[in-house]
C-alpha positions as CSV (number, residue, x, y, z in Angstrom):
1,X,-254.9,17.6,131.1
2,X,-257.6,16.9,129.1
3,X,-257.7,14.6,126.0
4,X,-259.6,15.7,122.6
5,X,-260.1,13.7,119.3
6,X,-261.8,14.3,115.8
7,X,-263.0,11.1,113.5
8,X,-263.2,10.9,109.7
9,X,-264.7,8.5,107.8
10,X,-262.1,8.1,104.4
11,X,-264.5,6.2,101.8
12,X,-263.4,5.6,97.9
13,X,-265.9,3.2,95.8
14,X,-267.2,0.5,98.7
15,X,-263.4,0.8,100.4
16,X,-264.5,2.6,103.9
17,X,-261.6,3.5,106.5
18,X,-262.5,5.0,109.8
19,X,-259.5,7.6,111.1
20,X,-259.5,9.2,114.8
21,X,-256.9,11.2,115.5
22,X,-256.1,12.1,119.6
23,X,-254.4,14.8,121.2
24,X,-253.2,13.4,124.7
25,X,-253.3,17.3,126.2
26,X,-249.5,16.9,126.4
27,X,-249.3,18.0,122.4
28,X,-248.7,14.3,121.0
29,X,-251.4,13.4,118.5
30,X,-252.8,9.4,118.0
31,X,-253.7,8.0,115.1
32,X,-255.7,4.7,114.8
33,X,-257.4,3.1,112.1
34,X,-259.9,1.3,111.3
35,X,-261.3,-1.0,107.8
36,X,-264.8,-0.1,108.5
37,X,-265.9,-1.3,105.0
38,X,-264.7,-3.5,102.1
39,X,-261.6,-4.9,101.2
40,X,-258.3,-3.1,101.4
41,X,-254.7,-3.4,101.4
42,X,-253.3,-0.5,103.7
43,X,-250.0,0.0,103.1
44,X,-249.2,3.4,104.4
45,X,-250.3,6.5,106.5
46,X,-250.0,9.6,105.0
47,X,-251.0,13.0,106.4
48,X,-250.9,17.0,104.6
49,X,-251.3,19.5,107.1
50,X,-252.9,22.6,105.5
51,X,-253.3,20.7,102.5
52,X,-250.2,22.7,101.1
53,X,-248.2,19.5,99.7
54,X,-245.1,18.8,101.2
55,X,-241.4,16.3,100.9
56,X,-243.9,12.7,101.2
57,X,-244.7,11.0,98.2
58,X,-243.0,7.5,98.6
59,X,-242.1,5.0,101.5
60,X,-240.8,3.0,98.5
61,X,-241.6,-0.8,97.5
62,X,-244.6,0.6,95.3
63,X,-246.0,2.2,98.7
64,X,-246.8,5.9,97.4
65,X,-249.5,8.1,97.3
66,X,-248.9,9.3,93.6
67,X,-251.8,10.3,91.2
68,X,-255.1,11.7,92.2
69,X,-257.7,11.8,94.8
70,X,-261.0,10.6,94.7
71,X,-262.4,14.2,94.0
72,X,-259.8,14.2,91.2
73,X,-257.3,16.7,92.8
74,X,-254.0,15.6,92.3
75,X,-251.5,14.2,95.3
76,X,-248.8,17.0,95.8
77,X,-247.2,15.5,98.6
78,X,-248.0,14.8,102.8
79,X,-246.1,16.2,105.5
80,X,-246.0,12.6,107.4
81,X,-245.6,9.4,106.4
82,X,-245.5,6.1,108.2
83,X,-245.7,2.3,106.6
84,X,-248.4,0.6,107.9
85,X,-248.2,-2.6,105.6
86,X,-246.5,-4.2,102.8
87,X,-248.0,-4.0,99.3
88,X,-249.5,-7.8,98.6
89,X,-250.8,-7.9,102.1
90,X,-247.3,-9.6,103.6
């Protein structure tokens, strides 16, 4: 089986973050990322599929992904959510 992958490059202000995403053939999809640029705090991984919204909006401990994007479209919800980090950096 072969392997396939897509890259985007997530960039807010001077905050850059480089996201590859991997399917092993097999139908499981990889995730890694990368701080490419700046200085962030990444606290949590959050994916919409179809950009329909969907039950992810917390992970709690002020880890969320409430508000807007950087276009100004407003956060309806992600499909998937995993905690990456802490907020503070811990």
């Amino acid at each position: 089986m072969s392997t396939a992958s897509v890259t985007w490059q997530l960039t807010a202000g001077d905050v850059s973050v480089l996201v590859t995403a991997t399917d092993d053939g097999s139908g499981n999809i990889t995730f890694k990322y990368e701080l490419v640029g700046g200085i962030a705090d990444l606290n949590g991984f959050f994916i919409d599929i179809d950009n329909d919204g969907g039950v992810f909006r917390s992970l709690g401990g002020g880890n969320n992904m409430n508000g807007s994007d950087s276009d100004g479209d407003k956060l309806d919800g992600f499909d998937f959510a995993a905690q990456i980090g802490t907020v503070g950096g811990e």
